[in-house]
C-alpha positions, -999 to 999 in steps of 0.1 A, spaced: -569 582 478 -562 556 501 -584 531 511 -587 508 544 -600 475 553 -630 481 580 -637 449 598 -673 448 614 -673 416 643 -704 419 641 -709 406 613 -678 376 612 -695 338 609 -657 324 619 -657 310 587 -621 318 585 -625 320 546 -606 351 548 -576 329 568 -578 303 538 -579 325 506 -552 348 523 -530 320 526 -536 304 493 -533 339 474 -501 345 496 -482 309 498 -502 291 475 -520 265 503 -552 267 521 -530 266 556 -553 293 576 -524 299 598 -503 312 576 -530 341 564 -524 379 571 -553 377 585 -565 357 618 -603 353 634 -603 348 673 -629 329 678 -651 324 712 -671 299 700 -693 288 726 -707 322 725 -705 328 688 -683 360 691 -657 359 662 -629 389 660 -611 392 620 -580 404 632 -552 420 604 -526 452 605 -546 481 613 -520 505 599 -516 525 622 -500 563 621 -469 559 641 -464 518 637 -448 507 668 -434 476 645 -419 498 626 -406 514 654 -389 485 667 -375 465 641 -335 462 645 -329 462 611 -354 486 597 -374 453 576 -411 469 580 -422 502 563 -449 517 546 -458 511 508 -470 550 501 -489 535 472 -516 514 492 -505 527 532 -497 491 537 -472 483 566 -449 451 548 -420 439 559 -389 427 537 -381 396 540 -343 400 531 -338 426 559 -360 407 584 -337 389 611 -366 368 623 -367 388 660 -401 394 661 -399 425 679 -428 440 656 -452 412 669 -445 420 698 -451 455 699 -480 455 676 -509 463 700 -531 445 681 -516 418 681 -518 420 643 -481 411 633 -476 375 631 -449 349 627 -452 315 599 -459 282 615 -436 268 586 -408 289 579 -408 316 611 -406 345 587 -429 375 596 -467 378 586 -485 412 579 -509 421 557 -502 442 527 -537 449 513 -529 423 483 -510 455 468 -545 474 468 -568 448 460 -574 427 493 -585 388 484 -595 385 523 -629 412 515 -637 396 483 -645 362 496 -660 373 533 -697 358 528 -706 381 559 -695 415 543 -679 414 578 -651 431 555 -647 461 536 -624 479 515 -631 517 518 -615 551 512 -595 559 539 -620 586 548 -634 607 580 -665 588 576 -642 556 570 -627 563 598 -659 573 622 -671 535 611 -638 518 618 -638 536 651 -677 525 657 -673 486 649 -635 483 671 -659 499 701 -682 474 700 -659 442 700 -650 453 740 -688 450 746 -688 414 724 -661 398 748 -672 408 781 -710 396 767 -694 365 758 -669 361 790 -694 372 818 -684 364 851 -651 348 836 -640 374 829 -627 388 864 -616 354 873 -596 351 840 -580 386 844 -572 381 878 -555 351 869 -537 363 840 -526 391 864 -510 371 886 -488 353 859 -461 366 846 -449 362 811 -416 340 802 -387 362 806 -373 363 771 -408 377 762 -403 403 786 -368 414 776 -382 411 744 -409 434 750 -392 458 775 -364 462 748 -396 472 720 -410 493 743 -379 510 750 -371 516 713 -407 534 705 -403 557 735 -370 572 727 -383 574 691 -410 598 698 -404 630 688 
């Protein structure tokens, strides 16, 4: 059976122990941004979000990519991206809506996670238990579902009376324009591939 990582927020320290060891296991440096896995952190009001590849059904990343680089590994349900195919575009982090898909500080290459091929380093060294590696079940799924709910509740906890200020703001900006051919272009691609 497949199995899943669950992240609980409620749980995460921001340790970023998980960043470290992925990076280390991965690249063989304790360079947290170049882990599979990334906590955003509001610090000042302790809320700490683990975010990694959800693995989702129908991957818009997959959806997107020009040259066909990320797919599923069957074995573990892990998206992963070659790194021979991949062109560097970054189309799949933009289209991830998780924002889950991300690009090396060092060499630019694309970083997802890939469940350590079934045996995810991130989980084992989370002094929280704010990760767990679970069979990808209904209940599995009920308590994924259950912990991403709360982390809506977390940040607007956390961002109070910022937070219509800093959406109004963000709003009125609009991102650079190569981001937004970028995007419109992904989001193009996904719609004419559903069925």
């Amino acid at each position: 059976m497949l199995k899943t990582v669950i992240i609980d927020a409620q749980k995460c320290s921001g340790c970023r122990t998980c960043e470290s060891y992925c990076a280390l296991k991965h690249d063989g440096n304790c360079n947290p941004a170049r882990g599979r896995i990334h906590v955003v952190k509001w610090e000042r009001d302790g809320i700490f979000v683990p975010i990694q590849c959800r693995r989702c059904e129908k991957p818009a990343c997959e959806m997107v990519c020009p040259k066909h680089a990320t797919h599923r590994n069957f074995a573990t349900g892990a998206m992963e991206v070659d790194q021979a195919r991949c062109i560097g575009c970054l189309s799949c982090s933009f289209a991830c809506p998780f924002g889950a898909t991300f690009a090396d500080p060092v060499t630019g290459s694309v970083l997802k996670c890939d469940l350590c091929d079934g045996d995810p380093t991130c989980v084992k060294v989370c002094p929280c238990g704010a990760l767990t590696y679970e069979d990808a079940s209904k209940e599995a799924y009920l308590k994924l579902v259950a912990c991403a709910d709360k982390i809506p509740s977390l940040v607007r906890e956390a961002l109070g009376p910022r937070a219509s200020a800093a959406k109004a703001a963000t709003a009125a900006r609009p991102p650079p324009r190569a981001r937004r051919r970028i995007w419109q272009s992904a989001m193009q691609l996904a719609s004419e591939a559903k069925p």
